[in-house]
matplotlib code that plots the C-alpha trace (Angstrom):
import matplotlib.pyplot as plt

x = [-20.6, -21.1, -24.4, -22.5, -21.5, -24.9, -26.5, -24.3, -25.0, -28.6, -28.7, -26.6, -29.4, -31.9, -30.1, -29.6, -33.0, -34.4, -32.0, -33.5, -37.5, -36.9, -35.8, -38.9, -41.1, -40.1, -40.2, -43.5, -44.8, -43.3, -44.8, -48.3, -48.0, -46.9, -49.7, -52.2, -50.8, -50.1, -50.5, -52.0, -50.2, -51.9, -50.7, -50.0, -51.6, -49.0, -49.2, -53.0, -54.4, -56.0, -59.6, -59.0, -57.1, -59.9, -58.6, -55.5, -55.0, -55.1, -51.8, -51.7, -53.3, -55.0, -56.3, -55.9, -56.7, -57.8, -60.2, -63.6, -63.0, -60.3, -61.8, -64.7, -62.4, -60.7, -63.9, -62.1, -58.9, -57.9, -57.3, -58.6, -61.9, -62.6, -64.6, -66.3, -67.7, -68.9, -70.7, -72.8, -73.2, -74.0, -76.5, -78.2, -78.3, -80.0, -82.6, -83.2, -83.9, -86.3, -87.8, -88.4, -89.9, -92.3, -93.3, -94.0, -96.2, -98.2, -96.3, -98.3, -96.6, -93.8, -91.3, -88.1, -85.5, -88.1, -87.6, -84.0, -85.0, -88.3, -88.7, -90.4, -94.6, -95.6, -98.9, -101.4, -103.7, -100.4, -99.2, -102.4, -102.8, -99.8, -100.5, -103.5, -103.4, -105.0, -101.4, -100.6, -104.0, -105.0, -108.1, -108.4, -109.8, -112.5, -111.7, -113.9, -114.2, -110.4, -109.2, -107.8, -105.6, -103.6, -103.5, -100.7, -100.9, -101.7, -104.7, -106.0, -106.2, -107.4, -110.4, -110.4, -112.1, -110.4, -109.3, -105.6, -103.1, -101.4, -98.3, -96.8, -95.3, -92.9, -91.9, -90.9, -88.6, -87.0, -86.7, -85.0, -83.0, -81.8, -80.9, -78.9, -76.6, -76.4, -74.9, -72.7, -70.6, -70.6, -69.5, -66.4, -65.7, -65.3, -64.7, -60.6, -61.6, -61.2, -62.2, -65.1, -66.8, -65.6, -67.2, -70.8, -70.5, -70.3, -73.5, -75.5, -74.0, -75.5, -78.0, -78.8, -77.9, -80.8, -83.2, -82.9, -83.6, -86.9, -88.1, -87.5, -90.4, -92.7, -94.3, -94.3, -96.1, -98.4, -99.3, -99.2, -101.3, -103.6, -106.8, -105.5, -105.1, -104.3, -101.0, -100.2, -100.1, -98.1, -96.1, -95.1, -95.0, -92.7, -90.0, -90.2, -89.5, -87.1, -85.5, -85.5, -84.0, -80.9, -80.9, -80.5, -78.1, -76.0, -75.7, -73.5, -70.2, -69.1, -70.7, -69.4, -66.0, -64.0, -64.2, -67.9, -68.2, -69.4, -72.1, -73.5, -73.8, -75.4, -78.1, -78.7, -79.1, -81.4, -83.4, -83.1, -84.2, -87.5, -89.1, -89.1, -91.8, -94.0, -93.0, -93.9, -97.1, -98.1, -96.5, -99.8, -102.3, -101.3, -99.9, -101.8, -101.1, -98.5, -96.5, -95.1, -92.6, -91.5, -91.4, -89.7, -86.9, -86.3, -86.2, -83.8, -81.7, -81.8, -81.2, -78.1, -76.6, -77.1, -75.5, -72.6, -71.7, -72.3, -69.6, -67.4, -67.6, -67.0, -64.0, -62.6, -61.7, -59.7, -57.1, -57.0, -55.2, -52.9, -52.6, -51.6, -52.9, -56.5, -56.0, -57.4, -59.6, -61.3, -61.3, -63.7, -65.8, -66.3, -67.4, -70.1, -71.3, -72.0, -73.6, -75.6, -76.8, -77.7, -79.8, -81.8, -82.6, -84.1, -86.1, -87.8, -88.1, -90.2, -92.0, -93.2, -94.6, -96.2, -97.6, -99.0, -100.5, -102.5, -103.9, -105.1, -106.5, -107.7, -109.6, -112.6, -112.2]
y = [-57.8, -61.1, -62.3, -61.7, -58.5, -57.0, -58.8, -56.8, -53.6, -54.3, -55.0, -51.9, -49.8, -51.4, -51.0, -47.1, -46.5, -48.1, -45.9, -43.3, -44.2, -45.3, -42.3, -40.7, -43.0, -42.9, -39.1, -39.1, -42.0, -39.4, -36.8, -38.4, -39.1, -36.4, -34.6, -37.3, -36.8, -33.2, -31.1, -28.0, -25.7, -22.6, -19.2, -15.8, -12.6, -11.4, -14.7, -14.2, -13.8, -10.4, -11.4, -12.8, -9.8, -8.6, -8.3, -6.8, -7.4, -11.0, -12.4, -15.8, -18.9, -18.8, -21.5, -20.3, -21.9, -25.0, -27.7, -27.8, -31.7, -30.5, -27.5, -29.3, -31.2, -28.4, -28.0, -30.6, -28.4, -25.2, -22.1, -18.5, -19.3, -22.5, -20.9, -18.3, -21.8, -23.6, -20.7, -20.6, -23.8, -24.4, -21.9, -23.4, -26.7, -24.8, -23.4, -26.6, -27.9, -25.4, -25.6, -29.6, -29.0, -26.6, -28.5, -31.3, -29.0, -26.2, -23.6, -22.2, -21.4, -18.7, -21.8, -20.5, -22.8, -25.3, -25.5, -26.7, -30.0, -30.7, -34.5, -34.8, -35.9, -39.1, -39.5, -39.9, -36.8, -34.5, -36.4, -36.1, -32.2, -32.1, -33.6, -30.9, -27.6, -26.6, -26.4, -23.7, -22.0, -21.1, -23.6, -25.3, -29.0, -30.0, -32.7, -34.6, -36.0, -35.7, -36.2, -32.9, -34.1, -35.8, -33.5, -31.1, -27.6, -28.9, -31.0, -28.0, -25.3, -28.1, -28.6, -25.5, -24.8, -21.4, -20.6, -20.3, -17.9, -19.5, -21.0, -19.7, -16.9, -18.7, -20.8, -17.7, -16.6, -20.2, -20.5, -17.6, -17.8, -21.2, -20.1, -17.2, -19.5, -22.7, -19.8, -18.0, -21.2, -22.4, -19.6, -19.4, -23.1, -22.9, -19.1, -20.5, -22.3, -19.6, -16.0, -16.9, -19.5, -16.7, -13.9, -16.1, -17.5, -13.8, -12.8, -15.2, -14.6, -10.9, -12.5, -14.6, -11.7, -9.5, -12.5, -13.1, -9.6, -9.7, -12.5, -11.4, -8.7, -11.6, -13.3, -9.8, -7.6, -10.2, -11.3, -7.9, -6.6, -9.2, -7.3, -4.7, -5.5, -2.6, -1.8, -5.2, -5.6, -2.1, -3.0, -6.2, -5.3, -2.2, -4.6, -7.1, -4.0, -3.0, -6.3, -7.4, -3.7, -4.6, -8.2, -6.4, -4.8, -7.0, -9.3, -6.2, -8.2, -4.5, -4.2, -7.5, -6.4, -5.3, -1.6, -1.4, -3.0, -0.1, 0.8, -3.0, -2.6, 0.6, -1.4, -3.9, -1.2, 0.3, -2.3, -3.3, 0.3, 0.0, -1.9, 1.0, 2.2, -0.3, -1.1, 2.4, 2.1, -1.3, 0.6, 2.9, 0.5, -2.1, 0.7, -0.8, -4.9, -5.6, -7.9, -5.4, -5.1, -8.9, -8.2, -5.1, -6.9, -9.8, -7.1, -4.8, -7.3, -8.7, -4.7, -4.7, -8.0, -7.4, -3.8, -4.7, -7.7, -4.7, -2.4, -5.6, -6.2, -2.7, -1.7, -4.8, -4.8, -6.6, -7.4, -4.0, -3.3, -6.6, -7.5, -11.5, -12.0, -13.1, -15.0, -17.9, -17.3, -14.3, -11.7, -9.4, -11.5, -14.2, -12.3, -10.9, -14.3, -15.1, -12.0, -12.9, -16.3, -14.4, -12.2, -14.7, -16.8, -13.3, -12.5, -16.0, -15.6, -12.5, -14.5, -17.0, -14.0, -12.5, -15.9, -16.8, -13.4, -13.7, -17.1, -15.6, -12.4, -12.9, -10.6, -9.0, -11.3]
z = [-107.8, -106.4, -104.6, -100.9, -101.7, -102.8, -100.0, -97.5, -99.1, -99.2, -95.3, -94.7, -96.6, -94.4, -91.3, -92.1, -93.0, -90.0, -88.0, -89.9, -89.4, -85.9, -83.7, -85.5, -84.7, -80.6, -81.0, -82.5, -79.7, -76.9, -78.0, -78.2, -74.5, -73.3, -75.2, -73.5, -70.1, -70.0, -66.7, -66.6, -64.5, -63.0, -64.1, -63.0, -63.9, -66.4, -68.3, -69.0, -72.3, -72.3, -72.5, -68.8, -67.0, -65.2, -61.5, -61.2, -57.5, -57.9, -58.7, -59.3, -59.5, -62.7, -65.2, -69.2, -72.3, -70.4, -72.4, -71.5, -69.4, -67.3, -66.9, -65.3, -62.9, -61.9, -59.7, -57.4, -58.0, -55.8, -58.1, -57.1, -59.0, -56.7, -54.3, -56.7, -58.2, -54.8, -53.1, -55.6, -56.4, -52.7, -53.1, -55.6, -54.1, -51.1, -53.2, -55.6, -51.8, -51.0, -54.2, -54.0, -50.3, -51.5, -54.5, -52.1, -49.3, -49.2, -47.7, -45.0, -42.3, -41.0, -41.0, -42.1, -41.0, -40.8, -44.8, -44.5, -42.2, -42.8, -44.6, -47.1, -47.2, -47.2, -46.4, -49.7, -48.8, -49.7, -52.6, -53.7, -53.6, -54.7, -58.0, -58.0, -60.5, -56.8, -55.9, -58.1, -59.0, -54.7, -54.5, -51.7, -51.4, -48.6, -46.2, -43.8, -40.6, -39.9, -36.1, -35.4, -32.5, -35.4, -38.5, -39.5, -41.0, -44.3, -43.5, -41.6, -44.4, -46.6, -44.1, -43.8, -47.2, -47.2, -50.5, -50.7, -52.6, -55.6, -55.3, -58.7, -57.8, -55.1, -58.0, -60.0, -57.9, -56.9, -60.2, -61.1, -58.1, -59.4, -62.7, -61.4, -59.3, -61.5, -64.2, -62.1, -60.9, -64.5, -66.0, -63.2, -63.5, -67.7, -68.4, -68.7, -71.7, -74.6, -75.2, -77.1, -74.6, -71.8, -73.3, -73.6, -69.8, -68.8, -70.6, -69.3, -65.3, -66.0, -67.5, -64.5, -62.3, -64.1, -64.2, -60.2, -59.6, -61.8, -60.8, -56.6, -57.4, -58.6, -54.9, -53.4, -56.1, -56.2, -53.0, -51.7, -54.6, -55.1, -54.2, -56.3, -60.1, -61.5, -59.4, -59.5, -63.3, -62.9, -60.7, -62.6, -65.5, -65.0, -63.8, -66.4, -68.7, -67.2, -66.9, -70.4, -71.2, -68.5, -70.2, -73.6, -72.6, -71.1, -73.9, -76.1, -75.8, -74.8, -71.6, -70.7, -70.7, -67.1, -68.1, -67.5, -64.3, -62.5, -65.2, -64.3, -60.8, -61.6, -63.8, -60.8, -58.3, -60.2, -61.0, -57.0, -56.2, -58.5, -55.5, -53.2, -55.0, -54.6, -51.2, -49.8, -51.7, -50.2, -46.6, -46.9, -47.8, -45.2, -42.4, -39.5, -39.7, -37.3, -39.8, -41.5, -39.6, -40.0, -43.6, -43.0, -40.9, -43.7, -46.9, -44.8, -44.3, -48.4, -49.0, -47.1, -47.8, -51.7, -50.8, -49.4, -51.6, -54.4, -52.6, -52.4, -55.8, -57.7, -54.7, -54.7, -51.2, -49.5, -52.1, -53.3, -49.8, -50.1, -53.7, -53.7, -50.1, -51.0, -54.5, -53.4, -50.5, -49.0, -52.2, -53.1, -55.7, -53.2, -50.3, -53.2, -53.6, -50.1, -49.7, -52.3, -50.9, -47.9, -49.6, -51.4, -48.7, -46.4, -49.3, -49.3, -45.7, -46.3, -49.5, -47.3, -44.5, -47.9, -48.4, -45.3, -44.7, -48.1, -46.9, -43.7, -45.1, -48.3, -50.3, -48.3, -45.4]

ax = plt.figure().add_subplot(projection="3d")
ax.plot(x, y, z, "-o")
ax.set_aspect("equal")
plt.show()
């Protein structure tokens, strides 16, 4: 075989195997990118995995198996889970706004919707009690030859030298309030991700759910029950108990399935219903101050918001009626959210009426 002969055949080997290697190589190359830009489409209920079917009246509009960063900005997406994640995290935005106002003033007054749009202190006499354990612990500072034509609530009490309720409490129940929101919307923003990192988020919403409801009891118990120890530390402690039991509980991966949603909202009423005991009690020691019945007003109206978001959520009404007519907006579990937010917020009305009624009364004043 000459040199040009074996030359050809040697270039036709080459050419075959790079017809061979390259189709592979695109294939490979297309696949990559498709794999980088992939779209994830939203789902009926029939194509769920199983750990997700928990709503049968919801139809469509579902994430599965998403990862954990598209998950996230599928907060910016609209599935049927987009609102469950907003109201709540709305709520807790509310709350971390409360929470930052407070931490900035003492609370004194009955100034409800005052709390959404006051600004925040400047002047150094706040800053200055604010970065006080006086804050927190009830003790009042004394301040001197103020002009009273020009000082607000705050500078009053402080000149005052009246020795004020602590703080701590309030922070108790922000606090919980905060945690019980900020877990909720993450747990229905990522619960799509995989039936192990679902099964976790939904521990720690009940988890959240029980801690909220503990924590609620906290500002009233105490303020109410300030001059009287022993019913207080009752009181208090009797709902921890039976808080950390619910939180026990909860975290069995077999309550946290759909078949024992009823048995949950069970737990949470019960828990809620506790506080009519101490609320009759503190009924007959404080029978004859008028402002019981503004505290009256405000809990009633907590007891029925948190009541009918509850009926919402174990009926599942409306979708039960029209089943694919609510999946995005207006079923059960987000009515149960709002309702939810409403009941927070006419608690800490009633908090800060506790609060303000402790400051004025003291104990034997």
């Amino acid at each position: 075989m000459g040199l040009s002969e074996e030359g050809y055949l040697w270039k036709r080997r080459s050419v075959k195997v790079m017809q061979e290697i390259e189709p592979i190589s695109s294939k490979e190359r297309k696949n990559k990118k498709n794999k980088k830009g992939k779209c994830y489409d939203l789902v009926s209920y029939s194509e769920l995995p199983d750990y997700m079917k928990d709503n049968e009246y919801l139809l469509d509009y579902y994430r599965a198996n998403w990862p954990i960063k598209v998950a996230f900005f599928s907060l910016f997406r609209w599935h049927n889970e987009t609102l469950n994640v907003w109201t709540h995290l709305i709520g807790f935005g509310v709350f971390m706004w409360l929470t930052m106002v407070n931490l900035m003033q003492i609370p004194l007054g009955v100034d409800f919707l005052g709390r959404f749009t006051r600004p925040f202190p400047s002047t150094p006499a706040t800053f200055a009690s604010n970065n006080s354990k006086n804050f927190f612990l009830g003790e009042a500072a004394a301040v001197v030859n103020a002009e009273k034509s020009t000082i607000n609530p705050l500078e009053i009490a402080i000149q005052s030298s009246i020795v004020l309720a602590p703080r701590w409490p309030c922070f108790v129940y922000l606090g919980g309030s905060m945690f019980c929101l900020f877990t909720s919307s993450m747990c229905h923003l990522f619960c799509c991700h995989s039936k192990r990192l679902n099964l976790l988020l939904l521990q720690f919403d009940y988890v959240g759910i029980a801690v909220m409801i503990i924590t609620s009891f906290f500002p009233q118990i105490y303020y109410i029950f300030q001059c009287n120890p022993f019913w207080q530390f009752v009181y208090l402690s009797g709902v921890t108990l039976m808080g950390i039991f619910t939180i026990v509980t909860l975290l069995s991966p077999v309550f946290s399935t759909g078949a024992f949603r009823k048995f949950r909202a069970f737990l949470f009423v019960s828990m809620g219903c506790f506080g009519i005991i101490p609320a009759v009690h503190a009924s007959v020691l404080h029978w004859n101050d008028p402002r019981r019945f503004i505290t009256l007003a405000y809990e009633s109206a907590m007891a029925v918001s948190y009541a009918t978001g509850t009926l919402f959520y174990v009926s599942r009404v409306p979708e039960r009626w029209k089943p694919g007519w609510f999946d995005l907006a207006g079923h059960s579990h987000q009515i149960f959210h709002v309702f939810v937010i409403m009941g927070a917020l006419a608690h800490y009305g009633a908090m800060l009426v506790f609060l303000q009624w402790r400051d004025e009364v003291g104990c034997g004043r």
